[in-house]
C-alpha positions as CSV (number, residue, x, y, z in Angstrom):
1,X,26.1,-18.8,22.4
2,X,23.9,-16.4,20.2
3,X,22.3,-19.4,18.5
4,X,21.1,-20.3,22.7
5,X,20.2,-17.3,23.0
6,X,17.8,-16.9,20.3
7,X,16.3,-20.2,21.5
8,X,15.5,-18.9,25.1
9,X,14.0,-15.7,23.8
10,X,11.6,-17.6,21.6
11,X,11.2,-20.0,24.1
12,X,9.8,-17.3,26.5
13,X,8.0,-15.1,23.6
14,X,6.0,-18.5,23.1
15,X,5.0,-19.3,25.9
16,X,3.3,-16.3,27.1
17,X,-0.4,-17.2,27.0
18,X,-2.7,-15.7,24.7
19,X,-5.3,-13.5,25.6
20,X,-8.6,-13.3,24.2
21,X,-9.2,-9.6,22.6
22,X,-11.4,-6.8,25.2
23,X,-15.0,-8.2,26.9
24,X,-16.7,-8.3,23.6
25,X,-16.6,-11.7,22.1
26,X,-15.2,-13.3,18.5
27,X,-18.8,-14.2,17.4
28,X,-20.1,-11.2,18.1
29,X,-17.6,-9.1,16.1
30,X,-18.7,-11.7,13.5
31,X,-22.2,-11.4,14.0
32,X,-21.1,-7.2,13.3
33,X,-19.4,-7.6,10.3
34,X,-22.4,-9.6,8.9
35,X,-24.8,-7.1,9.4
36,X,-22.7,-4.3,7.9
37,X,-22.0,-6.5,5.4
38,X,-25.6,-7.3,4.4
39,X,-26.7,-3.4,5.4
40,X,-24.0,-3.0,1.9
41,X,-26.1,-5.1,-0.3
42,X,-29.1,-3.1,0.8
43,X,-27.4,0.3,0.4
44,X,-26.5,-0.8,-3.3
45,X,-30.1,-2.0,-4.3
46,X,-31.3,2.1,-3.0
47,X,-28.3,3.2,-4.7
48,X,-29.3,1.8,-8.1
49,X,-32.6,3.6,-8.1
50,X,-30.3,6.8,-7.6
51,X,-29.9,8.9,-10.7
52,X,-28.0,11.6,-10.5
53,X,-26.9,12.7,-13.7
54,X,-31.2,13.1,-14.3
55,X,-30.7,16.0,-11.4
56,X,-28.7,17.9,-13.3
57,X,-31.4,19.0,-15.4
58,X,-33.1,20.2,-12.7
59,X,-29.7,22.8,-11.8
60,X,-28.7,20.0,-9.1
61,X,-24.7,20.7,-8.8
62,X,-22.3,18.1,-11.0
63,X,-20.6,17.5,-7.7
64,X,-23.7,15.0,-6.9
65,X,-22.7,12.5,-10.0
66,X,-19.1,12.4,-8.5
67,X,-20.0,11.6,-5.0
68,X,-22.6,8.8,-6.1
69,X,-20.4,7.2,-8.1
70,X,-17.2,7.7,-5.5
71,X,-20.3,6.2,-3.0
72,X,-20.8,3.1,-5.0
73,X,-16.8,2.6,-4.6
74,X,-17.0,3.2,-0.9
75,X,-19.9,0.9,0.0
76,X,-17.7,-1.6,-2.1
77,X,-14.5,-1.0,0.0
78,X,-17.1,-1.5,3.2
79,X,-18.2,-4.2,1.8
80,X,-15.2,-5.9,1.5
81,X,-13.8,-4.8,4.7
82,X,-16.8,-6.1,6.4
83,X,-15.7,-9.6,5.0
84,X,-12.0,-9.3,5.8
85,X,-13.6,-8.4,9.3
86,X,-15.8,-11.6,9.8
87,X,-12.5,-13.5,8.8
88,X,-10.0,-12.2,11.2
89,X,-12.0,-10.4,13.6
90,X,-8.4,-10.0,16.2
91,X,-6.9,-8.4,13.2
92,X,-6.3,-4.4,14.1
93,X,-5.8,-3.3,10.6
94,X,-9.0,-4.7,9.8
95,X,-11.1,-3.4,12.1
96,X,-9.7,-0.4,12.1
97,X,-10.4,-0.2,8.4
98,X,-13.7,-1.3,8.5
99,X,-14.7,1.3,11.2
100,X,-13.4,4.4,8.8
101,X,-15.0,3.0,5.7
102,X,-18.7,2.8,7.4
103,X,-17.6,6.6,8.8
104,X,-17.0,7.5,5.3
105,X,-20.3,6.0,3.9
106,X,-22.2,7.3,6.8
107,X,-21.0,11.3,6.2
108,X,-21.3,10.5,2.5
109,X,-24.8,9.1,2.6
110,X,-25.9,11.8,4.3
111,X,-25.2,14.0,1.9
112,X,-26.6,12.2,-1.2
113,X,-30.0,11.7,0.4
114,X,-30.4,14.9,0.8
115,X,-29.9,15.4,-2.8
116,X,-32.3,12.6,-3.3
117,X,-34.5,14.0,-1.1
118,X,-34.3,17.5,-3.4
119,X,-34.1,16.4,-6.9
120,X,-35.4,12.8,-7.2
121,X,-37.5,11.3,-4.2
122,X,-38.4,12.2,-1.1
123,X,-39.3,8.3,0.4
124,X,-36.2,7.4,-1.5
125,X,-34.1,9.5,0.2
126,X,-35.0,8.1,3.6
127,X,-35.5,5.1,3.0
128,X,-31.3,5.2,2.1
129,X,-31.3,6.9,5.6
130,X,-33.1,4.6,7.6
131,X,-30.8,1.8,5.3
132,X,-28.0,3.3,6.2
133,X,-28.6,3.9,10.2
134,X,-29.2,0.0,10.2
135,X,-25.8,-0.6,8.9
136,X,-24.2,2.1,11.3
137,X,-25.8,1.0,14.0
138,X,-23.2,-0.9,14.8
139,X,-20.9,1.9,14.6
140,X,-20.3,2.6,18.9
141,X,-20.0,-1.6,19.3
142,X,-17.2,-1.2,16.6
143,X,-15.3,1.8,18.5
144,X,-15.5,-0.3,21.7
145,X,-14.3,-3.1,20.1
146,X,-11.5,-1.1,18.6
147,X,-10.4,0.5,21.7
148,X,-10.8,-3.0,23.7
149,X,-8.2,-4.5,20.8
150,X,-6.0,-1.9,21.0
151,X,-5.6,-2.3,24.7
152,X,-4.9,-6.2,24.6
153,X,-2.6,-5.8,22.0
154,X,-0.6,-3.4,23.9
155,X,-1.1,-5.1,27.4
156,X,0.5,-8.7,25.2
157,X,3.4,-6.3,23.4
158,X,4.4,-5.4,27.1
159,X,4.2,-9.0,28.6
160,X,6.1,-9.7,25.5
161,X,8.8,-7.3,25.8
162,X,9.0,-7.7,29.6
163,X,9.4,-11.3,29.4
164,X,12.3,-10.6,26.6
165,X,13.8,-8.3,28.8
166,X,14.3,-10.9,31.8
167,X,15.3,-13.8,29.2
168,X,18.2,-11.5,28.4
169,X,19.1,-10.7,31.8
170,X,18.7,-14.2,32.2
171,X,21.1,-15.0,29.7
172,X,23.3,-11.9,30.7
173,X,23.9,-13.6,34.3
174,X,24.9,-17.1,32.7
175,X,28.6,-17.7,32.3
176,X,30.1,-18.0,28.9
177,X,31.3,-20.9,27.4
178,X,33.7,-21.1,24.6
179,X,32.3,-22.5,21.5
């Protein structure tokens, strides 16, 4: 009897249809994830004209050093996220993390180029601005995206539960049979 019963819920878990995620489509969260990915590689070519440790001499705070080299890190971890992103682009986890790792860069960046802009380079500075606002660009279609995946993964965990919850009263109505 439980061994049925197990079959029937599965048998109605799997055949609910599945829904492609929110209005925005696979190849353009894709198309996304490549362009934050190659707005990284650009970031890291700025980033290693950047010398920090130099500004020092000039009284620039030690807190500068730390933050470009916890930068470097970060624009890795985007990066990389960016990639998971382009591979599994229905994944929540994913885009979720991608979407706080360019937020991080973003509030991060804007601090170093100031710095830059103070103790190194003006043209350097914004020119890691203007990088950087090409990679985040993307940043509101990400947040829709987001939200629109969140909602279709909860709108197919209630189908889900819904239909589990009338197999069992399905199975709750049959009469039992001894085994």
């Amino acid at each position: 009897m439980k061994l049925l019963f197990v079959m029937l819920l599965l048998g109605c878990v799997f055949v609910l249809p599945a829904q492609e995620s929110g209005t925005i489509p696979r190849w353009e969260v894709i198309e996304m994830a490549g362009t934050l990915s190659a707005g990284t590689d650009d970031i890291v070519k700025i980033l290693s004209q950047i010398r920090p440790k130099e500004w020092l001499q000039d009284g620039a705070p030690d807190a500068y050093v730390t933050q470009y080299e916890t930068l470097e890190a970060d624009i890795l971890n985007l990066a990389n996220s960016a990639q998971a992103l382009a591979r599994q682009p229905e994944k929540l986890s994913t885009t979720v993390d991608t979407f706080l790792w360019m937020d991080r860069v973003s509030s991060m960046v804007t601090s170093m180029s100031a710095g830059v802009r103070k103790y190194q380079n003006p043209s350097l500075g914004d020119l890691l601005d203007s990088t950087t606002g090409r990679v985040t660009s993307v940043e509101d279609r990400l947040k829709e995206y987001m939200r629109l995946l969140v909602i279709d993964q909860e709108a197919e965990l209630d189908i889900a539960n819904s239909e589990a919850q009338r197999c069992r009263q399905e199975m709750l109505k049959r009469p039992m049979t001894g085994n």
